[in-house]
C-alpha positions in Angstrom: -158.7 156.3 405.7 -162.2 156.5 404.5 -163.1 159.7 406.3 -160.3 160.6 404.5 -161.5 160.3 401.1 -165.0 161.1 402.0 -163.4 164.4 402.8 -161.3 165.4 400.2 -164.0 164.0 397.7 -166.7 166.4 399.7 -163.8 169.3 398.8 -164.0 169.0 395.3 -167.7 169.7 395.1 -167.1 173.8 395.9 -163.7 173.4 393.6 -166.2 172.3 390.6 -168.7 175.3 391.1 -165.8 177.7 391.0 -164.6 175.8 387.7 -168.2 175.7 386.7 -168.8 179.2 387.3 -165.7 180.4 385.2 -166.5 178.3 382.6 -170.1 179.5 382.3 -168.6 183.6 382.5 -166.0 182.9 379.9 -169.0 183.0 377.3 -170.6 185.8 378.5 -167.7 187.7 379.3 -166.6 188.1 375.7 -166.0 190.6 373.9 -169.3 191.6 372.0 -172.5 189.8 371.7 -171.2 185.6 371.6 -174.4 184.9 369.1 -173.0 187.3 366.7 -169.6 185.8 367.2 -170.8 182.2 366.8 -172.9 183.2 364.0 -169.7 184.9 361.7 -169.9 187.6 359.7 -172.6 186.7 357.4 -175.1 185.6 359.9 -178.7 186.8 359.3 -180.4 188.3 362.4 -182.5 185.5 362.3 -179.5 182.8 362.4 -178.1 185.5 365.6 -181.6 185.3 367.3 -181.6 181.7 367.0 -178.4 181.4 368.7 -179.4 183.3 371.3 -182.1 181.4 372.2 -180.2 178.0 372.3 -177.6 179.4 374.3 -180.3 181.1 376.8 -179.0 184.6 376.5 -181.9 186.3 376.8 -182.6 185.4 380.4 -181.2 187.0 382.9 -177.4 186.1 383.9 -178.6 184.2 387.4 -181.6 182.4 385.6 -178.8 181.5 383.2 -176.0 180.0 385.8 -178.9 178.3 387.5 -180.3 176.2 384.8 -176.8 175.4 383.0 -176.3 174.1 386.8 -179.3 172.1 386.9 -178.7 170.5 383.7 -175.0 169.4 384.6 -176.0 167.8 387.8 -178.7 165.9 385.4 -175.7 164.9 382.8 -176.3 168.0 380.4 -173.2 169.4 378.9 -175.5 171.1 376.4 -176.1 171.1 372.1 -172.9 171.5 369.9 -173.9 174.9 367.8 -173.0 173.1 364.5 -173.0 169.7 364.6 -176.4 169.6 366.5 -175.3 166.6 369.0 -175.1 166.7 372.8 -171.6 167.2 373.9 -171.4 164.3 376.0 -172.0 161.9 373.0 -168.9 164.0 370.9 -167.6 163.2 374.4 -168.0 159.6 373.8 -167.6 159.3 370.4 -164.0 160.4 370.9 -162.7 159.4 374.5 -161.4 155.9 373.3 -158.1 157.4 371.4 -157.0 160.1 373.7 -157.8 157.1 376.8 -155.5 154.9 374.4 -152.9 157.7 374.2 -153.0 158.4 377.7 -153.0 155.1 379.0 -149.5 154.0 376.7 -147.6 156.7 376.8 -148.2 156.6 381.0 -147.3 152.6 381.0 -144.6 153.1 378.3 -143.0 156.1 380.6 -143.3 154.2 383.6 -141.5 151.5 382.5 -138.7 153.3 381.3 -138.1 156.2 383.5 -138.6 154.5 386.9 -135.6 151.7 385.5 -133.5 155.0 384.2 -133.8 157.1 387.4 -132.9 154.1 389.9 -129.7 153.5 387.7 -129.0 156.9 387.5 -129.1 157.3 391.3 -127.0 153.5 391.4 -124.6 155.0 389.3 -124.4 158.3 390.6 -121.4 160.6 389.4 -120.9 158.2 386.8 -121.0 158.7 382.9 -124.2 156.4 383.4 -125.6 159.1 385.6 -124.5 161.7 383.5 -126.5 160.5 380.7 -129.9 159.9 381.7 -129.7 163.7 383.0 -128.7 165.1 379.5 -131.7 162.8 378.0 -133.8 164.4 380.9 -132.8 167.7 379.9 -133.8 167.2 376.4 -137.1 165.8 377.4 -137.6 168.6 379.4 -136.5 171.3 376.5 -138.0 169.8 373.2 -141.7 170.9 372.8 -143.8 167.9 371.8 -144.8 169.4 368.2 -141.3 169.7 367.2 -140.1 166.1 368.4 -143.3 164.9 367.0 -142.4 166.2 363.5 -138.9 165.1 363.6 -140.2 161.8 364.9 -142.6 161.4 361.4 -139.7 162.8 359.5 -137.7 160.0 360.5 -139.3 157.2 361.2 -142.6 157.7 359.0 -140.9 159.9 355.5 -137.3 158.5 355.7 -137.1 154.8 357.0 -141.4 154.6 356.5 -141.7 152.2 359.5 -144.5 153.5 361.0 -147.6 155.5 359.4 -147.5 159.2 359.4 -151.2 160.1 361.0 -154.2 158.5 361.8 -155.5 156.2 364.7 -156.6 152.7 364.9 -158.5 150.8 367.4 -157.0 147.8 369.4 -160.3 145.8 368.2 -158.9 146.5 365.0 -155.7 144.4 366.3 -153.1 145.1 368.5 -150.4 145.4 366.0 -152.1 147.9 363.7 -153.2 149.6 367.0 -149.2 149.5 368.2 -148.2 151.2 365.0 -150.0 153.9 364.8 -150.3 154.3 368.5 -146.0 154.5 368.6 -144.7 158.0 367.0 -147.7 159.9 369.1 -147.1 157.7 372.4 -143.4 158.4 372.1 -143.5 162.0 371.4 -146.1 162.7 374.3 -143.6 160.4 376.5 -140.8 162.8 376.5 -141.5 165.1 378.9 -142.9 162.4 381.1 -139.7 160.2 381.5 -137.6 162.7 382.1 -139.8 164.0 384.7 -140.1 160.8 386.3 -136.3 159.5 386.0 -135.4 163.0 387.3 -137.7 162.8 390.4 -136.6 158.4 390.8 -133.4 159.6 390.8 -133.6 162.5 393.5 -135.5 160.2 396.0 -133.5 156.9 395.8 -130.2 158.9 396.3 -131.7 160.0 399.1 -133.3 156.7 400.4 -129.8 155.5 400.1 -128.2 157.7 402.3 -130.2 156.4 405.0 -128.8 154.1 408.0 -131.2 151.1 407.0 -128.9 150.8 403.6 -125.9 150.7 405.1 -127.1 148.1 407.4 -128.7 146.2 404.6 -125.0 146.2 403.3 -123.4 145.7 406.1 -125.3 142.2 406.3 -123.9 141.4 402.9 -127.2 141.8 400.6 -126.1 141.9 396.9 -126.2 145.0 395.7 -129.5 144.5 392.7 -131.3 143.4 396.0 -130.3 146.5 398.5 -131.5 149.3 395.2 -135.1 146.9 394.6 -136.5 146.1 397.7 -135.5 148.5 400.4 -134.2 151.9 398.0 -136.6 151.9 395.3 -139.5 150.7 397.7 -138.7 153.2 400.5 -138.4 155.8 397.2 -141.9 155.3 396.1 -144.0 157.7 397.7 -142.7 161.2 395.7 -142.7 158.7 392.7 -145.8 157.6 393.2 -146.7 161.0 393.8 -145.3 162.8 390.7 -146.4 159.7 388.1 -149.9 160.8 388.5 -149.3 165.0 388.9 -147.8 163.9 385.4 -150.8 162.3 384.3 -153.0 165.1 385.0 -150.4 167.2 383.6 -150.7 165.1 380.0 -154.0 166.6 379.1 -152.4 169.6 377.7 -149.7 167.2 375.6 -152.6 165.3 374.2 -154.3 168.5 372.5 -151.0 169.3 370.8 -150.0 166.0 370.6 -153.4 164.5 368.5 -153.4 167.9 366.2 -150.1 166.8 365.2 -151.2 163.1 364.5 -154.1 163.8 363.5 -155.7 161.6 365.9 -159.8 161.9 366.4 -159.6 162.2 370.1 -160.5 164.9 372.6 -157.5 167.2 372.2 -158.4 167.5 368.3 -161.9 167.6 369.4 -160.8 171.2 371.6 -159.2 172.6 368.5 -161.9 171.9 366.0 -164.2 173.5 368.5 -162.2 176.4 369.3 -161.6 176.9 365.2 -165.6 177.1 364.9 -166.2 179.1 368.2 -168.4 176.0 369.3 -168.8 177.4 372.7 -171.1 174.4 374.0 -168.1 171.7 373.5 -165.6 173.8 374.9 -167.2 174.8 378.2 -168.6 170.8 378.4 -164.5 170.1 377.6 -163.2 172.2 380.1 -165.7 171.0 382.9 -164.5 167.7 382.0 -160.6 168.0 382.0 -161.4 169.8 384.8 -163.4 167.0 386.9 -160.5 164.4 385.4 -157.7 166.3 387.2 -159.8 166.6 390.4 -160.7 162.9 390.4 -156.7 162.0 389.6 -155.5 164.4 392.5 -158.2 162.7 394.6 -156.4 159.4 393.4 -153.3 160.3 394.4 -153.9 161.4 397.6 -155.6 158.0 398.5 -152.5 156.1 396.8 -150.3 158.6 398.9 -151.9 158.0 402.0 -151.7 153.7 401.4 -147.7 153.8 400.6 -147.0 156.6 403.9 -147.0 154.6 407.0 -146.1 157.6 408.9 -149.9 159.2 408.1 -152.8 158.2 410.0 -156.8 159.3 409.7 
């Protein structure tokens, strides 16, 4: 298994220069000259020049790529244009809430979906069945920023359970950080369970149409024990699977999902830069999303490989 892994992390080095490389030609590919665009309208030609000369567009285009290179192997992501601070320390500075995010609405979908989809394929053809699929369907048809507003309508302006916006650190405590961690956990969590319970569902129904099942009843196993430990266990590979394609998949939730909130994590972070045409932070943002869902497939391959007996390296 480890020659494995050493491959597949050996092929994400020439899937990084491509990323790299597109990111580095997205600013020089724009329309017009990027320091005048940066700069606004009301720039001085000395403000433009400067510009120019922090972003290194007066070399050449190769000299260019090859030093940006050089300084992201060394940890470089480069100088935010307006707020004069390397990226990775903006990087840093805001990580904690969209990790927080992340990491409950993944544990909160887990927990639910996985329990949903099982029953749903327990119960299959019932009005049990029937209704986890219509509340999959929904997930799958309601865009986050319009649950998330119903969500503060309801339970922030009308019953004013929970705060409308804002984020708080679990140092601060764990029930203030629960609070206002709940609306934007919930309405990022959506789509994910009914992924999730869609794709539980689809693989235990067919874990128990296999022979092993029926001889696990024909032995007289309760029923609770034949779905847990041979159907959901056998079922865990495409679950597995799909829980942390979902994952990856959550970065573009989080942007939306934090603008709504008004949380001060990475996804406000993109549209602040992107608002101010701070093209530093949004290459070093992209590189990093980008190395986040290499790392994460990387994961999942590894995890695939430990639950599939039937694959060997």
């Amino acid at each position: 298994m480890w020659i494995f892994i050493g491959r597949r992390a050996l092929a994400t080095i020439p899937v990084m220069l491509v990323v790299a490389f597109v990111v580095f030609m997205i600013l020089r590919l724009s329309p017009g000259d990027p320091a005048t665009v940066i700069a606004g309208d009301y720039a001085s030609p000395a403000d433009i020049a400067r510009i120019r000369d922090q972003l290194g567009l007066n070399e050449p285009i190769a000299v260019q790529f090859f030093s940006w290179i050089l300084r992201l192997v060394q940890g470089d992501l480069g100088i935010s244009i307006f707020s004069n601070l390397p990226v990775t320390t903006l990087i840093g500075q805001r990580i904690e809430p969209t990790l927080m995010l992340s990491l409950v609405t993944v544990v909160f979908s887990v927990l639910v979906a996985v329990p949903l989809g099982a029953l749903a394929a327990f119960k299959s053809g019932t009005w049990v069945d029937r209704a986890v699929m219509v509340f999959a369907v929904f997930g799958f048809s309601i865009p986050v920023f319009v649950l998330g507003y119903f969500m503060v309508w309801g339970f922030s302006l009308e019953l004013k359970w929970l705060p409308v916006q804002g984020y708080k650190s679990p140092s601060d405590g764990i029930g203030l950080f629960l609070r206002h961690i709940a609306l934007p956990a919930g309405a990022l969590s959506a789509f994910y369970v009914a992924l999730v319970a869609r794709i539980t569902r689809a693989s235990v129904l067919e874990v128990l149409e296999e022979d092993y099942i029926r001889t696990a009843r024909a032995k007289g196993q309760v029923e609770s024990k034949v779905l847990l430990v041979h159907a959901l266990r056998n079922a865990s590979v495409p679950i597995v699977t799909v829980i942390g394609l979902g994952i990856a998949a959550l970065i573009g939730g989080v942007v939306i999902t934090e603008s709504v909130f008004n949380i001060p994590g990475l996804g406000r972070l993109v549209v602040d830069a992107i608002l101010k045409r701070d093209y530093p932070i949004i290459q070093g943002l992209i590189l990093f999303f980008s190395l986040l869902y290499i790392v994460l497939n990387l994961l999942i391959d590894i995890v695939y490989t430990m639950l599939d007996p039937r694959i060997r390296y």
